[in-house]
FIDREN-195410 format. One record per atom (N, C-alpha, C, O): residue number from 1; residue in one letter; atom name; x, y, z. Coordinates in Angstrom, 1 decimal, padded with zeros to 4 digits. Layout:
N
SITE  pos  code  site      c1      c2      c3
SITE  NUM     A    CA       X       Y       Z
...
END
This chain:
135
SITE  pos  code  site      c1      c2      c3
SITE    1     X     N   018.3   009.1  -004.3
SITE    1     X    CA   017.6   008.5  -003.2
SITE    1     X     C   016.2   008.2  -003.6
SITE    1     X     O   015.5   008.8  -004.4
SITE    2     X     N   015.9   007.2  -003.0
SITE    2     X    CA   014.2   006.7  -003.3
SITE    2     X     C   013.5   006.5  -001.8
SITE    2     X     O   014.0   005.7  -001.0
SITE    3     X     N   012.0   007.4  -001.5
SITE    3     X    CA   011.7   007.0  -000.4
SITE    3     X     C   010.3   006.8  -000.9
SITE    3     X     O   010.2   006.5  -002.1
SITE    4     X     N   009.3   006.8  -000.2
SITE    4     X    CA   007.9   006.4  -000.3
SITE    4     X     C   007.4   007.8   000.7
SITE    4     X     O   007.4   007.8   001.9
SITE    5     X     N   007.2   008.8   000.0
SITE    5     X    CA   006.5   009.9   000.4
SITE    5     X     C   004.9   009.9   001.2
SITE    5     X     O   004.3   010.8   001.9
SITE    6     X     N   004.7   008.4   000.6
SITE    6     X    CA   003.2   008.4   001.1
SITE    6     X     C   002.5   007.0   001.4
SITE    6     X     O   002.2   006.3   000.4
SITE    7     X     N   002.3   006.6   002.2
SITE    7     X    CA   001.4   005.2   002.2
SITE    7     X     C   000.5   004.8   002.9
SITE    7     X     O   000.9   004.1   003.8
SITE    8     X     N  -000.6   005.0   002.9
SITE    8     X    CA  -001.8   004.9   003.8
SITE    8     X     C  -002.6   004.2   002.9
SITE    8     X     O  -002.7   004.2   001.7
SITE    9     X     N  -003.5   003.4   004.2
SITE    9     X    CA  -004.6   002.9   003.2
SITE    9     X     C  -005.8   004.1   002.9
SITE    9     X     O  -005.9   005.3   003.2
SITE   10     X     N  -006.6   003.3   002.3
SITE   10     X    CA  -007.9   004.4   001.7
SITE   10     X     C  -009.3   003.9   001.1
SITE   10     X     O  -009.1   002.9   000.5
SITE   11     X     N  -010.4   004.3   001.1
SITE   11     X    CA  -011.0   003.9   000.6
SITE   11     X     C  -010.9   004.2  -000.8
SITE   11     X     O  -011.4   003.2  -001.3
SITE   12     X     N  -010.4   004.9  -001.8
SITE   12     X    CA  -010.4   005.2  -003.0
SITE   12     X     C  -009.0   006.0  -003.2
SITE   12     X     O  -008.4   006.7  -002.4
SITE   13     X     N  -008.7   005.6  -004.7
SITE   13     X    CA  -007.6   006.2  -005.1
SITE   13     X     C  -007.7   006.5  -006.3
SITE   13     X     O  -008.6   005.9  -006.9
SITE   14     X     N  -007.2   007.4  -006.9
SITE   14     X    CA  -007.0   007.7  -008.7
SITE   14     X     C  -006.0   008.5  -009.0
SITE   14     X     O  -005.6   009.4  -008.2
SITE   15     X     N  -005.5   008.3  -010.1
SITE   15     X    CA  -004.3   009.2  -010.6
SITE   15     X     C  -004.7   010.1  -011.7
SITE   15     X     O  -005.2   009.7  -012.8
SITE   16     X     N  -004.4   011.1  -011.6
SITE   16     X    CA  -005.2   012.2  -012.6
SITE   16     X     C  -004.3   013.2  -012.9
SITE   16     X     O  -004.3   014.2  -012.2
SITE   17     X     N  -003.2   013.2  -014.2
SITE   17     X    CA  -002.5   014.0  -014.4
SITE   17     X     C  -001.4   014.2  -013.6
SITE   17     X     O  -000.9   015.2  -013.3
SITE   18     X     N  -000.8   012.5  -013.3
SITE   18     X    CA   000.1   012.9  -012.2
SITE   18     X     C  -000.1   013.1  -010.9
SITE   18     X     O   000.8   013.2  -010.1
SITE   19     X     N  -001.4   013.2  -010.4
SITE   19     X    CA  -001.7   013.4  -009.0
SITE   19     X     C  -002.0   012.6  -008.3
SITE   19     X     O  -002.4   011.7  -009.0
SITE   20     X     N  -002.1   012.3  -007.2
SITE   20     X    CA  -003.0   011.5  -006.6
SITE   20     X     C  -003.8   011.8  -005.4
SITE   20     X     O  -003.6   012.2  -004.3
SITE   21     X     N  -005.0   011.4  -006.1
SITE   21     X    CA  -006.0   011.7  -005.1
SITE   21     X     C  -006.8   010.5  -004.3
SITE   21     X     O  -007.3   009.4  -004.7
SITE   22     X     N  -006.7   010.9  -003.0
SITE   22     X    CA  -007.2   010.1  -002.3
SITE   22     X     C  -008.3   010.0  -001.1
SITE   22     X     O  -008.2   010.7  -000.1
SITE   23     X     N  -009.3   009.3  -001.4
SITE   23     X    CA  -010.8   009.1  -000.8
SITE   23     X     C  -010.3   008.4   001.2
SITE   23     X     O  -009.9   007.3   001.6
SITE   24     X     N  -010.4   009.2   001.7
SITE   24     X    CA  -010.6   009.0   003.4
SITE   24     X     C  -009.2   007.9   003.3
SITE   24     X     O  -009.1   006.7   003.4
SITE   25     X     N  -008.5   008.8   003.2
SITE   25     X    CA  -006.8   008.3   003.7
SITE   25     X     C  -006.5   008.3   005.0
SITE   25     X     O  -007.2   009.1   005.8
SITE   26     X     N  -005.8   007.7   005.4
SITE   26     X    CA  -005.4   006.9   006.4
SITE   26     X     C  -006.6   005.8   007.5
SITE   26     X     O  -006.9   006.2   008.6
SITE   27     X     N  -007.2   004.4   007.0
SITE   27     X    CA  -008.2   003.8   007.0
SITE   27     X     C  -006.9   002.7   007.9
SITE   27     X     O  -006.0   002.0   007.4
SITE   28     X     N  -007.6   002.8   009.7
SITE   28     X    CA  -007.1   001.8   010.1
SITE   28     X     C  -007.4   000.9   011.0
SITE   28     X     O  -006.8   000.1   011.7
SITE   29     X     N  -009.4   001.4   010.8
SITE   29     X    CA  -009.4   000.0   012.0
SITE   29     X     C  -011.1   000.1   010.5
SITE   29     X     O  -011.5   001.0   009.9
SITE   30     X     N  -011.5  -001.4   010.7
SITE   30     X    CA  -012.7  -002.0   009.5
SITE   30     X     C  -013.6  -002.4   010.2
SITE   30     X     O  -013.1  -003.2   010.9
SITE   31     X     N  -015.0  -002.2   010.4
SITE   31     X    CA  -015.7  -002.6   011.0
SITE   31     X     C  -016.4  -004.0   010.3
SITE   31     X     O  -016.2  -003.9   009.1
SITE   32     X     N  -016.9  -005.0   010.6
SITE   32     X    CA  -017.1  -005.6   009.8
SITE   32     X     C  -018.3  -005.8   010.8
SITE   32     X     O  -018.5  -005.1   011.8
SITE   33     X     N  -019.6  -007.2   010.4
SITE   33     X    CA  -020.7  -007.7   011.2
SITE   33     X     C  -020.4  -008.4   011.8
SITE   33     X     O  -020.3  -008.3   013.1
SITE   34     X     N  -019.7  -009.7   010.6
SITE   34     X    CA  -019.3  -010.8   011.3
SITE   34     X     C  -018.4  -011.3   010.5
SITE   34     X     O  -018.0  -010.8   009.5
SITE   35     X     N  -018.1  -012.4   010.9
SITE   35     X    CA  -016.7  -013.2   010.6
SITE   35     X     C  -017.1  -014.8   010.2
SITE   35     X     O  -017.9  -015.4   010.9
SITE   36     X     N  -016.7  -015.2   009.1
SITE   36     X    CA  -015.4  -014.5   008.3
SITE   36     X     C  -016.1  -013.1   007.4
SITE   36     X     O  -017.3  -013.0   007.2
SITE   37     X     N  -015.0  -012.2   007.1
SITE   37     X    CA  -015.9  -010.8   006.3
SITE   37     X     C  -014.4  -010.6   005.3
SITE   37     X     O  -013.2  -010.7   005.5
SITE   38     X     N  -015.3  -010.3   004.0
SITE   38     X    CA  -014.5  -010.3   002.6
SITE   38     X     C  -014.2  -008.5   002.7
SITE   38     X     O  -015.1  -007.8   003.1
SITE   39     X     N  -013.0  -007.9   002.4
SITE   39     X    CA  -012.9  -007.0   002.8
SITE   39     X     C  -011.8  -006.4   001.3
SITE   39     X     O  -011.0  -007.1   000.8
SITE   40     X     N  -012.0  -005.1   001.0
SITE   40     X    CA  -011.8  -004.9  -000.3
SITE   40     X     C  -010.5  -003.6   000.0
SITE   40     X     O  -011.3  -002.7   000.3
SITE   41     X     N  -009.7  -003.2   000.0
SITE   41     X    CA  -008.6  -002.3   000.3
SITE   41     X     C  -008.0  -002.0  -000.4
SITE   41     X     O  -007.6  -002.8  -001.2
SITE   42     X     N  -007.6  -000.6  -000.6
SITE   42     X    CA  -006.5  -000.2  -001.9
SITE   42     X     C  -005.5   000.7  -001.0
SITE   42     X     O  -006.0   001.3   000.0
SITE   43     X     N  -004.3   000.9  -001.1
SITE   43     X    CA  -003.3   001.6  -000.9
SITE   43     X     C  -002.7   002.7  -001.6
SITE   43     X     O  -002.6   002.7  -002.8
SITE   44     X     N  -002.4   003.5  -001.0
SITE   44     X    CA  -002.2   005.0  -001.7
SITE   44     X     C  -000.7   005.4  -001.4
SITE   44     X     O  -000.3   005.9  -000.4
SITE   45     X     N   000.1   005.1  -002.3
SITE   45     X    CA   001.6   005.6  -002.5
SITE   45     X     C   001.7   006.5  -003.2
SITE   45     X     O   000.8   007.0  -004.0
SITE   46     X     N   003.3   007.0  -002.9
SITE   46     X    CA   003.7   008.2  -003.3
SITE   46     X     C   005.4   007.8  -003.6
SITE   46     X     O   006.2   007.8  -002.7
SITE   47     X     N   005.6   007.6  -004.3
SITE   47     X    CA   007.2   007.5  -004.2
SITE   47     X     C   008.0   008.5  -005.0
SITE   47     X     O   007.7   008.8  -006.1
SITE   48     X     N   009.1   009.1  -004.3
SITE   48     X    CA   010.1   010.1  -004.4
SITE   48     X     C   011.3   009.5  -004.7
SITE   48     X     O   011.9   008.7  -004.1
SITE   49     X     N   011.6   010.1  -006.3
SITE   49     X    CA   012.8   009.6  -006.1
SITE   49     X     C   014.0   011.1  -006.7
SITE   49     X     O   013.7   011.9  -007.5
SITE   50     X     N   015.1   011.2  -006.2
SITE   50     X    CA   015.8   011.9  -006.3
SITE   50     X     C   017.3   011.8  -006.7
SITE   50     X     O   017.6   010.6  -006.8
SITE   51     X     N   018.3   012.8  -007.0
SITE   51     X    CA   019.4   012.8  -007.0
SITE   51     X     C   019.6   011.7  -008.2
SITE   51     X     O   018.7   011.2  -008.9
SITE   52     X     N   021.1   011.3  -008.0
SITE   52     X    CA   021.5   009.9  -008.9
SITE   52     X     C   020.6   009.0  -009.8
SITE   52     X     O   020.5   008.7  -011.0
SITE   53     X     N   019.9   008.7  -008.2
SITE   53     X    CA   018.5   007.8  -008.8
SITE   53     X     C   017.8   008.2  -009.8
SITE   53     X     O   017.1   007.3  -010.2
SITE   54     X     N   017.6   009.6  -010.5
SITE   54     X    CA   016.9   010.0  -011.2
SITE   54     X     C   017.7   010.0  -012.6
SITE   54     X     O   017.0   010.5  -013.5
SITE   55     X     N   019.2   009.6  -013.1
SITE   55     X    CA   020.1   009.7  -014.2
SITE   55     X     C   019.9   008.7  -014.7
SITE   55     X     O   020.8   008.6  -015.6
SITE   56     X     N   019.4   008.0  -014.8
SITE   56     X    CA   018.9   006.7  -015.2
SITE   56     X     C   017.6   006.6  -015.3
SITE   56     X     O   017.0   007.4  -014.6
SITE   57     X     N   016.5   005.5  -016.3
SITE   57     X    CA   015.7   005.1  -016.3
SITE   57     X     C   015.4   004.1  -015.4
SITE   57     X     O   016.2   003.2  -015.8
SITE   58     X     N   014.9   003.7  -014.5
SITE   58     X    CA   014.8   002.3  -014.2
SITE   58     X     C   013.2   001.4  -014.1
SITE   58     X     O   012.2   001.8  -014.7
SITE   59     X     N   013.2   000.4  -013.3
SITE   59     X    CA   012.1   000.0  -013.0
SITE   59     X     C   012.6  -001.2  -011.7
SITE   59     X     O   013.4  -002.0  -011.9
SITE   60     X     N   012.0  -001.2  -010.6
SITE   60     X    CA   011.8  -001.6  -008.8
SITE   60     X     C   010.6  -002.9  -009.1
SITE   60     X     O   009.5  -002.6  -009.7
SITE   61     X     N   010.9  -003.9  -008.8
SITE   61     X    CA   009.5  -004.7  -008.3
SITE   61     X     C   009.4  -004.5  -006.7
SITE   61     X     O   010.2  -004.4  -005.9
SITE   62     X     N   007.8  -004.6  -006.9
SITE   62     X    CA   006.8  -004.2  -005.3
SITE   62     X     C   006.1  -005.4  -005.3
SITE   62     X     O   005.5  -005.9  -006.2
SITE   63     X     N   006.4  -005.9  -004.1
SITE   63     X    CA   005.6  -007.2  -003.4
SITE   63     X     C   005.0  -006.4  -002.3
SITE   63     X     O   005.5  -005.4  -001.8
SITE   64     X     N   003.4  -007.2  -001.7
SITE   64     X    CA   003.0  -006.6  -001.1
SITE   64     X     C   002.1  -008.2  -000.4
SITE   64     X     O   001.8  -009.2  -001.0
SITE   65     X     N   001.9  -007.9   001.1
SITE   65     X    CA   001.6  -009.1   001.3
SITE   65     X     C   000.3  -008.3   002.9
SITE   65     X     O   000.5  -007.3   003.6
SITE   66     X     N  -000.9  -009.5   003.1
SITE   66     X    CA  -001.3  -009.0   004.2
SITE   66     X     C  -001.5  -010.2   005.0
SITE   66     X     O  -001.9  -011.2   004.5
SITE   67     X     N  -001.2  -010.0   006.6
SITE   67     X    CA  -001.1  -011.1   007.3
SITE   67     X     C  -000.9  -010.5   009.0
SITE   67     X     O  -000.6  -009.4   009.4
SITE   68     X     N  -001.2  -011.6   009.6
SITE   68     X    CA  -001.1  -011.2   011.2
SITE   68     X     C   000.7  -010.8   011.8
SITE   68     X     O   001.8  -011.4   011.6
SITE   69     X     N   000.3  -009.4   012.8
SITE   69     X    CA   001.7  -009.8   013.0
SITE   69     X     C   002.8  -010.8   013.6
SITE   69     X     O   004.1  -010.7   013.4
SITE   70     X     N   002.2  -011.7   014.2
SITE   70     X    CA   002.4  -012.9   014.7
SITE   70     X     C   002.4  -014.0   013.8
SITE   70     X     O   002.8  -015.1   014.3
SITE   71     X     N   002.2  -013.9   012.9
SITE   71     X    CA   002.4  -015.1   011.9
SITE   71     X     C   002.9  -014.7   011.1
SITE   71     X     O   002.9  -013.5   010.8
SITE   72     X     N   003.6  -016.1   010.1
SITE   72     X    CA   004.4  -016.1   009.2
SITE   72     X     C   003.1  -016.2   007.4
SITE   72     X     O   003.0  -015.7   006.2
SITE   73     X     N   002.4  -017.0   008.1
SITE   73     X    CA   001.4  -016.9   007.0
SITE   73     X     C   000.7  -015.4   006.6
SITE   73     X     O   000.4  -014.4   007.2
SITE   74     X     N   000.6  -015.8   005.5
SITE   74     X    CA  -000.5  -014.1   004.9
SITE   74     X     C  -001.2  -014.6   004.1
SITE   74     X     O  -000.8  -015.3   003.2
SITE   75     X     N  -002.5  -013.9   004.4
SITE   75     X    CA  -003.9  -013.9   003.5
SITE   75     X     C  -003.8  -013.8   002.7
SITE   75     X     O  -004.5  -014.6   002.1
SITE   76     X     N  -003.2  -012.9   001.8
SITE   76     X    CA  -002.9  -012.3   000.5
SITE   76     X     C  -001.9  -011.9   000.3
SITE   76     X     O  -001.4  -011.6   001.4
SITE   77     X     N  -000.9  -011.7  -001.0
SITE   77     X    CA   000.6  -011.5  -001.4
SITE   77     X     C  -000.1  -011.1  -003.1
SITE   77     X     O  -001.1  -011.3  -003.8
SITE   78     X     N   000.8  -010.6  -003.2
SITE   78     X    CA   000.9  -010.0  -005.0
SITE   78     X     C   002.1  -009.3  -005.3
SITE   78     X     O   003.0  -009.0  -004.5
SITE   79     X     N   002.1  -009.1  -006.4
SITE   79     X    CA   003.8  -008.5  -006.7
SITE   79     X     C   003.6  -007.4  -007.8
SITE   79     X     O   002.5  -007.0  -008.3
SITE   80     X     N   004.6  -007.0  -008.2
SITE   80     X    CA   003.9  -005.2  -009.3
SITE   80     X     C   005.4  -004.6  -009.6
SITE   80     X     O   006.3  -005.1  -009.0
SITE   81     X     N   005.6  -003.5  -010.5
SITE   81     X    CA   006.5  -003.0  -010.9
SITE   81     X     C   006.3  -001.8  -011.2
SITE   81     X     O   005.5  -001.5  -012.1
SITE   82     X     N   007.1  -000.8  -010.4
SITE   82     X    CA   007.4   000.7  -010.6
SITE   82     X     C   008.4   001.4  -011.3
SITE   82     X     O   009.5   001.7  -010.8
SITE   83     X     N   008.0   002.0  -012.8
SITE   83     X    CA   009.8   003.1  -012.9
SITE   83     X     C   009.5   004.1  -013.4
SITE   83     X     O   008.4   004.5  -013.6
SITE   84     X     N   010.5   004.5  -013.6
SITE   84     X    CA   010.2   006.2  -014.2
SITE   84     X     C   011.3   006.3  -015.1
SITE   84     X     O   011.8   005.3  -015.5
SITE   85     X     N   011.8   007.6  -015.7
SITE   85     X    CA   012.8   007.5  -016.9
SITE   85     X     C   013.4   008.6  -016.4
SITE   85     X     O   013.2   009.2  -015.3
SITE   86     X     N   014.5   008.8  -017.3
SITE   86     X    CA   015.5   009.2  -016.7
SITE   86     X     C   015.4   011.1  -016.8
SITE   86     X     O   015.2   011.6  -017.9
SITE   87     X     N   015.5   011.8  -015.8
SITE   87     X    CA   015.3   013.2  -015.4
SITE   87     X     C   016.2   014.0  -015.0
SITE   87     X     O   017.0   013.6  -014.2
SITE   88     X     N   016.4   015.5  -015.4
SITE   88     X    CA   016.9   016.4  -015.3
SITE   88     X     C   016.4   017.3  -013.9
SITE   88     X     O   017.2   018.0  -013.2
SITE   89     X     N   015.3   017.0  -013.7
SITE   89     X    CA   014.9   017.5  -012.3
SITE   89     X     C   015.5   017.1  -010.9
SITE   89     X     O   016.2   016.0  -010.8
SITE   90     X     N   015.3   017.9  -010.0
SITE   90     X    CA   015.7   017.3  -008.7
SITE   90     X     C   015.2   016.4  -007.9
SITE   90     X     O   015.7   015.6  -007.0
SITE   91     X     N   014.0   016.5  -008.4
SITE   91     X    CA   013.4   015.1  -008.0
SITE   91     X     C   011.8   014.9  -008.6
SITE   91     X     O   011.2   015.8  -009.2
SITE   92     X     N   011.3   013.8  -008.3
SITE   92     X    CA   010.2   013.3  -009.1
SITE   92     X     C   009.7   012.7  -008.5
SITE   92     X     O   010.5   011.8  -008.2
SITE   93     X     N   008.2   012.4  -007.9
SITE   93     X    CA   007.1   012.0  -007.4
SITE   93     X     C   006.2   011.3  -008.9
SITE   93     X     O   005.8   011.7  -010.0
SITE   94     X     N   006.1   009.7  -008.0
SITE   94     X    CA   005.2   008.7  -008.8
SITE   94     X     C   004.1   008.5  -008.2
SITE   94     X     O   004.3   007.9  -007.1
SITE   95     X     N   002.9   008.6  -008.3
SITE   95     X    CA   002.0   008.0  -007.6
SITE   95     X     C   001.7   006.7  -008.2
SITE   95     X     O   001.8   006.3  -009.4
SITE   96     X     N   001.2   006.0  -006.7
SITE   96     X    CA   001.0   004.8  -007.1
SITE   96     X     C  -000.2   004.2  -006.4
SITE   96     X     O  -000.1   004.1  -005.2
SITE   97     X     N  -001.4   003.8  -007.0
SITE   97     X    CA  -002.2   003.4  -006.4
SITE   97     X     C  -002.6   001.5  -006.4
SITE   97     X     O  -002.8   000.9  -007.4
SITE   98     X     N  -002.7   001.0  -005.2
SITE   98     X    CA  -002.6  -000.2  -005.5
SITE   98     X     C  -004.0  -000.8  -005.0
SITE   98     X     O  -004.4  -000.4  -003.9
SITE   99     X     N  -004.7  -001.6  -005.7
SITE   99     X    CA  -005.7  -001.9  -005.7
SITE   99     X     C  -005.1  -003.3  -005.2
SITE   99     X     O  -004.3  -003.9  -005.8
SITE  100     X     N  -005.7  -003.9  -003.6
SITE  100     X    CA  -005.3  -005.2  -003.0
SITE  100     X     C  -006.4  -006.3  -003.3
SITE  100     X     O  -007.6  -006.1  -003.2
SITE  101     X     N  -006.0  -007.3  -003.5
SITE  101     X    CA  -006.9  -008.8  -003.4
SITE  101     X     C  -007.7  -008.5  -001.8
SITE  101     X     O  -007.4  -008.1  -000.7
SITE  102     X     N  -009.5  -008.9  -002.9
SITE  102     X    CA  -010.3  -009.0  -001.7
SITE  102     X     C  -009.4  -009.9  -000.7
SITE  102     X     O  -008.6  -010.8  -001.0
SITE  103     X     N  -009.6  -009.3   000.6
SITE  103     X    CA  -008.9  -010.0   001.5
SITE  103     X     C  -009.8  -011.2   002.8
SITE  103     X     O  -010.3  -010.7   003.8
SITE  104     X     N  -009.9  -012.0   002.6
SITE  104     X    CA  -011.3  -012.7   003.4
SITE  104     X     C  -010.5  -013.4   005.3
SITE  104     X     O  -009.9  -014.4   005.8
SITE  105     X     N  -010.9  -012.1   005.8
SITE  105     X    CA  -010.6  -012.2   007.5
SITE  105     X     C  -011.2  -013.0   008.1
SITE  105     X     O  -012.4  -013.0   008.1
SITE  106     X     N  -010.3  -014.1   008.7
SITE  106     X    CA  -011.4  -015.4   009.5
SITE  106     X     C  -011.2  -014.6   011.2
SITE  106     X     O  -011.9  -015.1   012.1
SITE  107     X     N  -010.3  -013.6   011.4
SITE  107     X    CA  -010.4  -013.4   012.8
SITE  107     X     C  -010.5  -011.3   012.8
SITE  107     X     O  -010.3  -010.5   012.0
SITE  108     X     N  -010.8  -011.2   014.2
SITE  108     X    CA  -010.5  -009.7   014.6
SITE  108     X     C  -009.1  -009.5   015.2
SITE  108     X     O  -008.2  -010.3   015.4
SITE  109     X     N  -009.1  -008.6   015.2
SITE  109     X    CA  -007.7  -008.0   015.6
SITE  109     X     C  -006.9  -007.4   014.6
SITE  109     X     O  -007.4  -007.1   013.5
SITE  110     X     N  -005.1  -007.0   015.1
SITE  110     X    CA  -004.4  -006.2   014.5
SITE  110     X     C  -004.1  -007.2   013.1
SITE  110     X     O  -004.0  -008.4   013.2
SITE  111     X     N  -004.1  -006.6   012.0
SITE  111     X    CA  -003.3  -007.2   011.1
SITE  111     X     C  -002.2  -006.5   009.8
SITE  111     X     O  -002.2  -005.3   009.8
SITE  112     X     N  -001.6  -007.0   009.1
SITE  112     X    CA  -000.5  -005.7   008.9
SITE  112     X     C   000.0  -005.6   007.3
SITE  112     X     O   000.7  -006.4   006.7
SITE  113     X     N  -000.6  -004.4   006.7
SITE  113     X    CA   000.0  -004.5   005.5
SITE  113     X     C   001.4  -004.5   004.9
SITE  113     X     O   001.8  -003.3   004.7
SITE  114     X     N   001.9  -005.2   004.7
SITE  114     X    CA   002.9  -004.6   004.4
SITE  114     X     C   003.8  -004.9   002.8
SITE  114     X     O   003.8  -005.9   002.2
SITE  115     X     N   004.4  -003.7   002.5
SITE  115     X    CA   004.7  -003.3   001.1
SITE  115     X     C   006.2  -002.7   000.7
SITE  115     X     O   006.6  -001.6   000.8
SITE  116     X     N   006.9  -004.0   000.1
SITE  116     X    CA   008.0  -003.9   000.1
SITE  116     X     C   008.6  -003.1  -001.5
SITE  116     X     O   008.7  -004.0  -002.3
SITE  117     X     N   009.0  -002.1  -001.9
SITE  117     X    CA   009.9  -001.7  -003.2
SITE  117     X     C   011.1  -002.1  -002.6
SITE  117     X     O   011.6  -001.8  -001.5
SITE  118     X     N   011.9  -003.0  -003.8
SITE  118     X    CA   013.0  -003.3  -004.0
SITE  118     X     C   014.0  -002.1  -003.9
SITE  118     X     O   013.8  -001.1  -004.6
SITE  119     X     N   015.1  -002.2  -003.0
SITE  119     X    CA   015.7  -000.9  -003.2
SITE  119     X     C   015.8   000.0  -002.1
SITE  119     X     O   016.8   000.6  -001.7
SITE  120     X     N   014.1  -000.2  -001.4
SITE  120     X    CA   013.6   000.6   000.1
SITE  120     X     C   013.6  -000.4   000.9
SITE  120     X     O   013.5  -001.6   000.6
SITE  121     X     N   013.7   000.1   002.2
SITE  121     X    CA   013.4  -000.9   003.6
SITE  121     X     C   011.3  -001.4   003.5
SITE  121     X     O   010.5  -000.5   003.3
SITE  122     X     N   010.9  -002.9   003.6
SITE  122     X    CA   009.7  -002.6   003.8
SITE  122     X     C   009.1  -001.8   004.8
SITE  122     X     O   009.5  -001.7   006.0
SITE  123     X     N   008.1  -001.3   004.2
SITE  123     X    CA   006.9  -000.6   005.4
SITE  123     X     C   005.4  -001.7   005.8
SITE  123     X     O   004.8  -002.4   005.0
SITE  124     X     N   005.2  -001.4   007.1
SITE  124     X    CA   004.3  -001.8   007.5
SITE  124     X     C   002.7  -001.0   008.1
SITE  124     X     O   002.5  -000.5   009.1
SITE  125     X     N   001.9  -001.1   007.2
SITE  125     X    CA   000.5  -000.5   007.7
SITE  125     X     C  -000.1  -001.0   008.6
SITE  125     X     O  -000.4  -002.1   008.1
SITE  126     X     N  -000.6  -001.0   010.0
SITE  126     X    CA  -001.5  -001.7   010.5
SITE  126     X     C  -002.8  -001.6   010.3
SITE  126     X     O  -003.4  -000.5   010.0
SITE  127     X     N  -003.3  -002.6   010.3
SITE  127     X    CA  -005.2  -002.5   009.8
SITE  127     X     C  -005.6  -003.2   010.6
SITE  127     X     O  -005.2  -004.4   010.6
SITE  128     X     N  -006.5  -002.8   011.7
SITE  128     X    CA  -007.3  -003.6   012.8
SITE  128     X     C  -009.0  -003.9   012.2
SITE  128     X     O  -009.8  -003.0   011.9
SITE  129     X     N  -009.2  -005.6   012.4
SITE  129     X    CA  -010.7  -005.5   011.7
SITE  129     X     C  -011.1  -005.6   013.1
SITE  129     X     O  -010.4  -006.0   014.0
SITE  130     X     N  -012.3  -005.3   013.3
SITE  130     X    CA  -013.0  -005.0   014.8
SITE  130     X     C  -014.6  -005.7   014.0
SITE  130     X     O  -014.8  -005.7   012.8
SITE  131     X     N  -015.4  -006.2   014.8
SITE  131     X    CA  -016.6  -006.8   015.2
SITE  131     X     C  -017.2  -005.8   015.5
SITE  131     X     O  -016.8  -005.2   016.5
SITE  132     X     N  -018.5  -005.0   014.7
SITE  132     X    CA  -019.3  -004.1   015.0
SITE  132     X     C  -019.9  -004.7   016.0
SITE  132     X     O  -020.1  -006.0   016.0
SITE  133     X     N  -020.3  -003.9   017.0
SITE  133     X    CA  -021.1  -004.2   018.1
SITE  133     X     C  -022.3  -004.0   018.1
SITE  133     X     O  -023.1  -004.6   018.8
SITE  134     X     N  -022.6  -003.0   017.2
SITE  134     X    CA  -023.8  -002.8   017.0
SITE  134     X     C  -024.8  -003.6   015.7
SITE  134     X     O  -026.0  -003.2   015.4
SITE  135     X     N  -023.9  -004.8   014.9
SITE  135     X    CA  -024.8  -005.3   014.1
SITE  135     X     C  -025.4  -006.7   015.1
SITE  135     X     O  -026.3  -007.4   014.6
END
């Protein structure tokens, strides 16, 4: 089995020995001044893979795309590849940190990351950019 143990956004990510560490995880509404506002985001995965899935070596491509949920268009899309090798254990944890394309917001409101591994059902993050009120 393959799931995604973890996915929030974040201000910072790093992988250190297998770990991952993550700077103010779960980041879901952005203040910005004004609009349009360039907006810089990294994503913090965790993928689990177990059983069968682990008797083999493989490698998953990850597309990841960010856009309104009402529209078919997205601001940004990218694509990437994850594997691991083949294990005796019961299971095995990948971190993955994904560093996203400045993303340049022409509006406020809900908008939705979302990040597909081949193999898993996609997931969707919501990220709301909001208009500080106080700038």
């Amino acid at each position: 089995m393959i799931r995604l143990a973890v996915s929030v956004l974040a201000d910072a990510v790093n992988v250190r020995e297998n770990m991952l560490s993550i700077l103010s995880a779960g980041v879901s509404t952005i203040r910005v001044e004004a609009l349009p506002a360039s907006v810089s985001l990294v994503a913090a995965l965790m993928l689990e893979v177990t059983g069968d899935d682990l008797s083999t070596s493989e490698t998953r491509s990850i597309h990841f795309a960010i856009g309104h949920p009402e529209s078919d268009a997205m601001l940004v899309e990218g694509e990437g590849r994850v594997g691991w090798d083949a294990s005796n254990s019961s299971s095995v944890y990948i971190p993955m940190p994904i560093e996203l394309p400045v993303v340049n917001f022409e509006s406020a409101g809900l908008h939705m990351v979302v990040i597909a591994i081949e193999g898993i059902d996609p997931i969707e993050i919501p990220l709301t950019i909001a208009l500080d009120a106080s700038a």
